[in-house]
Structure formats: structure tokens, C-alpha cells
N, C-alpha and C positions, 0 to 999 in steps of 0.2 A: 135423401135416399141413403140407407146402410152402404158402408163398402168393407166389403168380401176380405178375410185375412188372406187366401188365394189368389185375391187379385193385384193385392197390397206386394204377396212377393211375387207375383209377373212380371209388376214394375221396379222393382229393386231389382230383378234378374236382367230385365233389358237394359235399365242406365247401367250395370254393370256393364255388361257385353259391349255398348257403345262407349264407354269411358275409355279415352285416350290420354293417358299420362308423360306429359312432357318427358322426355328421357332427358337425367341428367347424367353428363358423362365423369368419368370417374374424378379429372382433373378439373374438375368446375362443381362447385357449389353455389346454395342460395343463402343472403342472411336469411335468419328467421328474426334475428334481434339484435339490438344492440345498445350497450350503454356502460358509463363510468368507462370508455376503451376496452369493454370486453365483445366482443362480433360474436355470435352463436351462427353457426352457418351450417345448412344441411348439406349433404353429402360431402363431396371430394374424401370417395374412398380409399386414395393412395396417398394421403397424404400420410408425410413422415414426422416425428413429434421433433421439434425444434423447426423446422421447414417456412422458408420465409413464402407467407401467399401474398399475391397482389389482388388488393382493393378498390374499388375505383377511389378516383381523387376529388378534389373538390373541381368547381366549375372551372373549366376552361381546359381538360382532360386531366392527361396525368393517370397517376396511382401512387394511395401509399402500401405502405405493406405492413402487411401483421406475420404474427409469429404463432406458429400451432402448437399450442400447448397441451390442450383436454382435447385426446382423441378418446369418442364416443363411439359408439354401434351405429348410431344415426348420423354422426356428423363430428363437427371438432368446432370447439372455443378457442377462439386467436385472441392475441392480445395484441390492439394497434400503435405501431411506431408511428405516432404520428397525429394528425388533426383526426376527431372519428363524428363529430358532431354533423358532417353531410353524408353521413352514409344512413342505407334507406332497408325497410324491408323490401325483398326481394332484390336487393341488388346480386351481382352474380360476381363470384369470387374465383380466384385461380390457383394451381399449385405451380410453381415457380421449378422444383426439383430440385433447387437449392437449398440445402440447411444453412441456417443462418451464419452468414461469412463477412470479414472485411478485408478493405486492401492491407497487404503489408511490404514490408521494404525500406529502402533508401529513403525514398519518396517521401516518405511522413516526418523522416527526422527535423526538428524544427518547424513542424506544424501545431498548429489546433483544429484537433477532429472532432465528433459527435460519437455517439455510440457504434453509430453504423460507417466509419471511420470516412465519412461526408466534410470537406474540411470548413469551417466557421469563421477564418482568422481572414477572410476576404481579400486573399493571395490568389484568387485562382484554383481551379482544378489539380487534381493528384497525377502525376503521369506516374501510375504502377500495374502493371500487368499483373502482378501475383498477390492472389487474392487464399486466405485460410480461414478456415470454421473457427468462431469463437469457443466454441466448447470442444474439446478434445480431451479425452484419456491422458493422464498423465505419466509419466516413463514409470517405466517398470525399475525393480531393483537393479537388475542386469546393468542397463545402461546406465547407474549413474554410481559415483565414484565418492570417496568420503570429501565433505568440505575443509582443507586446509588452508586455504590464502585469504588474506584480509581483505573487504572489500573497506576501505579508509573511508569515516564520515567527515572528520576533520576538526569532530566534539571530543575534549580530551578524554572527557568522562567516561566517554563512549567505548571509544577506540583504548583506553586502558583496564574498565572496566569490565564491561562486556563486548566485546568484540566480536563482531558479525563476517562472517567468512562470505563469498561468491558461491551464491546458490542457497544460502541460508534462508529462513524464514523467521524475520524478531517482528516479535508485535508492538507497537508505542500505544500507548492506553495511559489514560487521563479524563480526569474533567473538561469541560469545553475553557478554553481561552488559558490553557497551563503549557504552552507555546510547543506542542504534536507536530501540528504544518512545521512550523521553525525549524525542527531537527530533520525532518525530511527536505527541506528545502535545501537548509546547508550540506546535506548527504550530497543532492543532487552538484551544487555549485562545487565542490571537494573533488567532483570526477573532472573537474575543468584540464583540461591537455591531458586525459588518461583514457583507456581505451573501454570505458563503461557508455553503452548507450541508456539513457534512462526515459521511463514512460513517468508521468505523472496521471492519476485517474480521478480525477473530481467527480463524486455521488453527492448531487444533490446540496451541493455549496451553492450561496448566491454567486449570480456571475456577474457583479462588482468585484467580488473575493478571489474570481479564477483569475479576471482580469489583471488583479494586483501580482496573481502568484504569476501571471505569464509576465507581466513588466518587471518584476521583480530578478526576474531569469535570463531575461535579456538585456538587464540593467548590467547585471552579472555575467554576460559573455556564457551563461549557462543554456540556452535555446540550440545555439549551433548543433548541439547531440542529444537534445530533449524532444520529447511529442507529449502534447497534453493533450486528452482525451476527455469530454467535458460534456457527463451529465446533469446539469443545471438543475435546481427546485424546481426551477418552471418546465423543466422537458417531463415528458410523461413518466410513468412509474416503468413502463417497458422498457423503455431508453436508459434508465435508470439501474434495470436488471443487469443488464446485460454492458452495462458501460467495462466493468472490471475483468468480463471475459474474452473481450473486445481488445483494452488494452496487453491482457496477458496473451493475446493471440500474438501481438505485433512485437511482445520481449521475446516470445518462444521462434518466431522467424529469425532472429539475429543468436540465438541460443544453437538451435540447428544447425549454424554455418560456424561455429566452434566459438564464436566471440561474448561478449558479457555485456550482459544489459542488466539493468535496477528498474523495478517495478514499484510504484508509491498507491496504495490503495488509500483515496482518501475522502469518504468512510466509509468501515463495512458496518459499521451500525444503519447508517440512513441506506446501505445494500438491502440491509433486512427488512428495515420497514418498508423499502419501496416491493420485496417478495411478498411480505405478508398480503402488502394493500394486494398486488396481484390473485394472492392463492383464497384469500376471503371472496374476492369478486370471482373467482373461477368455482365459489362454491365448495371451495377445501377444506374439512373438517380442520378447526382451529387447536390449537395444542396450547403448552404453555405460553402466557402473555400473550394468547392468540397468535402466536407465530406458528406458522404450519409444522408439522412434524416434522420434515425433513430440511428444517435449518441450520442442521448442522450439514450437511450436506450439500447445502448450496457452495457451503465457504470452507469445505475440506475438498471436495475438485478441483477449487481454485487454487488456493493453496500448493496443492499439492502437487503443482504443475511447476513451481517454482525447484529447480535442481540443480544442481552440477554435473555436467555427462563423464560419461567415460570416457576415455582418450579414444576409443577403437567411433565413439559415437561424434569425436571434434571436440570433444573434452569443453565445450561453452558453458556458462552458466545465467541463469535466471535469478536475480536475486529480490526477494517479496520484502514489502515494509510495510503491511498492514496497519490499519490505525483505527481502533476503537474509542467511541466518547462515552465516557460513563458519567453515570448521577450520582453524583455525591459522594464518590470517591468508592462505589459498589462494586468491586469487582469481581462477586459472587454472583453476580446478575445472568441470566441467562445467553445471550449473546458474545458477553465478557470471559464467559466460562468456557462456551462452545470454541472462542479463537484463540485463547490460549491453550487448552487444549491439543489445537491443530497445531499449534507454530513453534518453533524454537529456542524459544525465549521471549520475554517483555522486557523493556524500557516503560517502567512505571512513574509518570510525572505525576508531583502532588502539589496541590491547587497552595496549603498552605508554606511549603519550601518556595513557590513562585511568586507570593505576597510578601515572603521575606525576603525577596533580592537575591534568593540564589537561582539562577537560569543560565545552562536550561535545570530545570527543577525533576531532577530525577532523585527518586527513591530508593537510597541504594540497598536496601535491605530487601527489596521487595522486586528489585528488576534481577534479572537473570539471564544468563545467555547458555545457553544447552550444548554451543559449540566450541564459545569462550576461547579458550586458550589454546587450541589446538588448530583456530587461525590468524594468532595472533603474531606477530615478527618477533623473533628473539630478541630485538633490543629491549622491547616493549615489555617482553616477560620478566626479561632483568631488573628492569625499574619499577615495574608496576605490578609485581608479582603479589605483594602482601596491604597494598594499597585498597583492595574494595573489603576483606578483612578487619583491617583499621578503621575505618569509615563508617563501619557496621558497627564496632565497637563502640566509634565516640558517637554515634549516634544514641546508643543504648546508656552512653555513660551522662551524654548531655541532659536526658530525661532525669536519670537519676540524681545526679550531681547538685539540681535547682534544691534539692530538699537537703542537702549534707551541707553543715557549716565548714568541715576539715576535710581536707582531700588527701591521700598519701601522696607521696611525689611522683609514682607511678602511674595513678589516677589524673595526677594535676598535668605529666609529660603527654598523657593519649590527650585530653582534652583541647590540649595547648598545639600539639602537630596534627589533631583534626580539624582546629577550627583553620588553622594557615592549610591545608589540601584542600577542605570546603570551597574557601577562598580563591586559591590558585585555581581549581576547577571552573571558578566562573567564567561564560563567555559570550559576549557581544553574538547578537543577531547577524548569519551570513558574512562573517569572518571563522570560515576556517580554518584549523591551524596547519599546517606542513609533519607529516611525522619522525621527522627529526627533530625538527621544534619542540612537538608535546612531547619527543626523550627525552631532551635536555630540560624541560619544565616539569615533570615527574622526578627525573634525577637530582634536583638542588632540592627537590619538597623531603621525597623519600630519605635522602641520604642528609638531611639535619641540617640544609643551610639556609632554611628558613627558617629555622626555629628562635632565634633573637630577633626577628624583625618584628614590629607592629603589625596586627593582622591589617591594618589599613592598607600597610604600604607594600602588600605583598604583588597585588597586581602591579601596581607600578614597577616594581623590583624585576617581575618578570621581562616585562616588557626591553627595561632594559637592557636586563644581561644578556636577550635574543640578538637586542642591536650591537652590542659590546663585543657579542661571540661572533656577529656578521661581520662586523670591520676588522675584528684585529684575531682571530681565531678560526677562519671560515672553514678549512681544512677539519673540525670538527664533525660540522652540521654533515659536511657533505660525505665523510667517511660513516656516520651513522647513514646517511641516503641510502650508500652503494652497498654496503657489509651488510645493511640490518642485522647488527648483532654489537655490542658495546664488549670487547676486548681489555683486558687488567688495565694495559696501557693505556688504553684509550678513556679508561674510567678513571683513570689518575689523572692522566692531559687535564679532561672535564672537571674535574672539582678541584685542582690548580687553579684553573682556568677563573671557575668560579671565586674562590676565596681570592684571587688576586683581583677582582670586578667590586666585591665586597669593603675590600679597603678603601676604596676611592666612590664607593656610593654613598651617598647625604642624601 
């Protein structure tokens, strides 16, 4: 029997009229989907973008929690912190009202956290009451003040060359294994007895590697004023986002209360790729090298959170030491581009200066600091004034030089007092130097009383005339301590001091 187009919409009009649709309320959604860590969930239409939701957990209760990123018309894509493999369609999902936050404080110093600042070093629980959003607005001009004082690495090279002030922003960029972690590490051990708190942020390192760098630190009396914050290869790509904004939340707490912390991002390369993997699964139109379009953006927020206040704000500073790993020495690369760019200066290590035995293997033609010398100590300016000039020079002169049979004696003196600086600049793995030490080891280079020695025997020379100055001149070292500034007399003393040490070394 035919049926009726008339009677066809009776019944369409009745199941309408009985249709009762579950109401869902604003602060509750349903999955609709989920996979690779991304939850599609309908409704929760207050939620807020960044806003941690709770999940359910896997068996035996619990929750984990995701992070709303793609707010839609119908709904919002989270991205879960955490296991996503038991979560189901229709499961039913929460808004928390919290945007995404960690503990910070006292509490953490000499911890090991997680992204979501959860501690991992199997110490026990955090007792911290105060909790901050890992994303935050960075200070305005208003509040912050120019960078003048040196924050000490205890790398000669560094600290004479380009010199990083409190609150600066220098990039260290390199190929992988041209020793990046190293200079960051010895930065950290250098604040040992001094009033810097420092965050360490592992992206995406094996955590055999974080482990070494936490034993490493502790090894070194360096943990006492450290927090490592550690998102592992293995932690999700979420964990991963958000580990560097997590730990600049925990520098900008000790920043606030006027005092000084160091921040070590280590990497924003593996930050990016863990965005990208994010912004492809969230369905975001892909840009160059597939990295979403607002990559530079991810890592110019953060950044830029990094400052010196003003005194009327506690005058504290935040100081960032971003680390970049490039291929094959590209630093035209698109993430390379984007963080220099953002930052202060680079410390440019080269893969082949570190195969020849000079470490740490910095570039000195090609590193730069943007703040340089205007937070450097007065001693430091006096001896180390014409030294990364020089350096620049025999570098250019040593290329050239392999093809000339005859050199003028001008030609033949720069070649001769760059290779003995080269030299003097090198320096053992987490030995520090003292910065009256690297004056007095800049002032015997600069001022010509290296220049008859053997380049062999120049570190040793060093070495000695520091112990030489320790026992029977100490009144030196410790007047450059306090003055920070080297005085006529006191430069006479010092290369007296020197040439009377020189007579009696064999």
C-alpha cells in the first residue's frame, strides 16, 4: 500500500513534538571523538581558550585533564595532558574555571617537576599554596628598566665577549652535540653562593639526559637554588607545549618579589615541533615547514616575559637563555630566524671549532650580544675591550694566511696573539671561572705577556700564575672582587706581579 507525502510529515511532526533532548549544561560537554590526544567534545559553552577541563580517568576513578584550545560554535578541541587511549565516545567532560596554572614558590626550589609543576623526583608532595597561570602578558615598557649588571656565566669567552646582563634575552644556537646544554649548565653552577634562582626546562630530551643534567647539579652543590622542569620525549606533545610556559611562570614568581632568577629553555626547536604536532592534529592550516603560522608567536610571548623591572615594580629580573638546535650549521632556517629575531643576542657554537678542541666552541664572528658592554663590569671593559675585535680579525686572517708563503710582521703579531687568546679561552666542562680570575687571565693575554710562550703552554701558564697570585699576591684578586674596576696602580701591581711569576716559570 502507497503512503501519503501528508502522512509522511504527520509523522515527522509528531516525533518532533515528542522528541526530548537531553539538556546539556553549559559547564559539561560530551566527547564526540577522540584520537592522537586530541578530545572533540560538544558543548561546554563557557569555556575559556587555554582552560584546564577534566576528563575522566582511566579505571579505578580519577581524571585527567585537557586543555581547550579550538573553541568552535558547537563545541571545543582539547588537547589531553595525559593517557587519552581510555576515553570513550560519549564520555562527559567538565570546565574546571581554571585556565591553565602551576604551583610556584619556595617550595619548588630544588625540585623536579612535570609540565603541570606535579613533582617527579619521588620526594614527596609540594607544600605551596600559590598557584600562577602559565601564560601571562608580559610587562609593559613602563615597568621595566634598561639591563645594566652582569649576570656572571663563569665562560671566559662569554663574560668578556659578549656579556649577558639580568633580564636579558641571548640565544645559544648550534648543531646538536657542539656542547649548548654545557654553557647552560656551567651559567647555572657560576650562580653557586649568589643570589640568582635558576629554572632549568627540558623539551623533549631523553630522560636518561635530564637525569644526568639533575646529577650533574647536585653533583655541583647546584640543585640547592635550581628547579628542573621536565618534559620528556616520552610525555605527550601537550606537556611538551606548555613545559617552557610553566617554567617561566615559576622565574616570573621570584621576579615579582624584586629578586633574580635564570631561565634555561632547553629546546625551543623540539617546543615547535611538539606545536606543530599539536596545531596539524587540531586541523590548522599548515604554513612554512608545516609549522602553523603563528610560530613565531608561540616563542615571542615567552620571551618576552623575560625582563628587568623597574625599581618603583622591586626592580627583580628574569633572565631567558634560550637554545636552538640547528642542521647543519643553517641558521637561516625558519625557527632559527624566528628566535633570533625575538632575542638579544646569540652565542653561535660551530660543530667544526668543537672537533678541533676549542670548547666551548663559540663563533666569534657570528655570536653577538645586543646588550654587551653596557652590562659588563668596568674591569672587564678595560681588559677585554679590543679582544672579540681581535679574534674577529685572526680569525679572518687565519683563513687567509694558509694560502700566503710571507706574512708582514703585523700580519705575523695578530696571528701569533690570536692563536695564544684562542687558547687562553679554552675551558674544561663545569669549572667556572671567578671574575677576577678571567681579569687577570684576559689582562696577561691582552696586555703581551703571553706572547713568548708556546701556545702549548699557555693554559698551563694560566693555571699557574692564578695559584702564584693566590698565595703570594692575594690583595690583587680580591681588590678587582670589590672595586670591579682595575686602577693605573693596580694595573702596574698586576703585570709586576706578572713578569716577576714569569722569571721563575719553566
Amino acid at each position: 500500500m502507497a503512503v501519503r507525502s501528508d502522512e509522511i510529515g504527520e509523522i515527522l511532526k509528531r516525533r518532533i513534538a515528542d522528541f526530548e533532548a537531553a539538556v546539556v549544561a553549559a559547564d559539561e560537554g560530551v566527547i564526540t571523538s577522540v584520537s592522537d590526544g586530541i578530545a572533540r567534545v560538544y558543548g561546554l559553552d563557557q569555556a575559556m581558550a587555554g582552560e584546564l577541563l577534566e576528563l575522566p580517568g582511566p579505571e579505578g576513578g580519577g581524571h585527567v585533564l585537557g586543555l581547550a584550545l579550538d573553541l568552535r560554535e558547537d563545541g571545543v578541541a582539547a588537547v589531553v595532558l595525559g593517557p587519552y587511549e581510555h576515553l570513550q565516545e560519549g564520555d562527559t567532560v567538565r570546565t574546571t574555571g581554571r585556565i591553565a596554572e602551576v604551583p610556584v614558590g619556595e617550595a619548588l626550589v630544588g625540585r623536579i617537576v612535570n609540565a603541570l609543576g606535579e613533582p617527579i623526583d619521588g620526594r614527596g608532595p609540594i607544600q605551596s599554596t600559590e598557584r600562577m597561570p602559565v601564560e601571562r602578558i608580559a610587562p609593559g615598557v613602563l615597568s621595566r628598566q634598561g639591563v645594566t649588571n652582569p649576570l656572571q656565566t663563569g665562560i671566559k669567552a662569554i663574560d668578556a665577549m659578549f656579556a649577558i646582563g639580568r633580564g636579558q634575552r641571548e640565544l645559544i644556537i648550534g648543531d646538536r652535540q657542539t656542547g649548548k646544554t654545557a654553557i647552560a649548565l656551567d651559567t647555572i653552577i657560576n650562580q653557586r653562593g649568589g643570589d640568582v634562582v635558576c629554572i632549568y626546562v627540558a623539551i623533549g630530551q631523553q630522560a636518561s639526559t635530564v637525569a644526568q643534567v639533575a646529577a650533574t647539579l647536585q653533583e655541583e652543590g647546584a640543585m640547592k637554588y635550581t628547579t628542573i622542569v621536565a618534559a620528556t620525549a616520552s610525555a605527550p606533545a601537550p606537556m611538551q607545549y606548555i613545559a617552557p610556559y610553566a617554567g617561566c611562570a615559576l622565574g616570573e614568581w621570584f621576579m615579582q618579589r624584586g629578586r633574580h632568577a635564570l631561565i634555561i629553555y632547553d629546546d625551543l626547536s623540539k617546543h615547535a615541533d611538539a606545536y606543530r604536532q599539536i596545531s596539524l592534529l587540531l586541523r590548522r592550516p599548515p604554513s612554512r615547514e608545516a609549522y602553523p603560522g603563528d610560530v613565531f608567536y608561540l616563542h615571542s610571548r615567552l620571551l618576552e616575559r623575560a625582563a628587568r623591572m623597574s625599581d618603583a615594580e622591586g626592580g627583580g629580573t628574569l633572565t631567558a637563555l634560550p637554545i636552538i638546535e640547528t642542521k647543519a650549521n643553517d641558521v637561516s632556517a625558519y625557527i632559527p630566524t624566528n628566535v633570533i629575531s625575538i632575542t638579544d643576542g646569540q652565542i653561535y657554537l660551530e660543530t667544526d671549532l668543537f672537533n678541533a678542541g676549542i670548547r666551548p666552541a663559540i663563533n666569534v664572528g657570528l655570536s653577538v650580544s645586543r646588550v654587551g658592554s653596557a652590562a659588563q663590569t668596568k674591569a672587564m671593559k678595560q681588559v677585554a675591550g679590543q679582544l672579540k675585535l681581535d679574534l674577529a680579525q685572526y680569525g679572518e686572517l687565519k683563513a687567509f694566511s694558509q694560502f700566503a708563503a710571507d706574512l708582514d710582521r703585523r700580519t705575523r703579531a695578530t696571528l701569533e696573539r690570536g692563536q695564544r687568546m684562542t687558547e687562553m679561552l679554552k675551558q674544561p666542562q663545569y669549572q667556572p671561572v671567578p671574575f677576577a680570575r678571567q681579569v687577570i687571565a684576559i689582562f696577561a693575554g691582552t696586555h703581551g705577556h703571553l706572547d713568548d710562550l708556546p701556545v702549548e703552554r699557555v693554559s698551563d701558564f694560566e693555571r699557574s700564575l692564578l695559584r702564584y697570585l693566590e698565595q703570594e699576591h692575594p690583595e690583587i684578586e680580591r681588590t678587582i672582587s670589590d672595586e670591579k674596576s682595575l686602577s693605573e696602580e693596580l694595573s702596574a701591581k698586576l703585570s709586576a706581579a706578572i713578569e716577576a711569576f714569569k722569571k721563575d716559570y719553566a
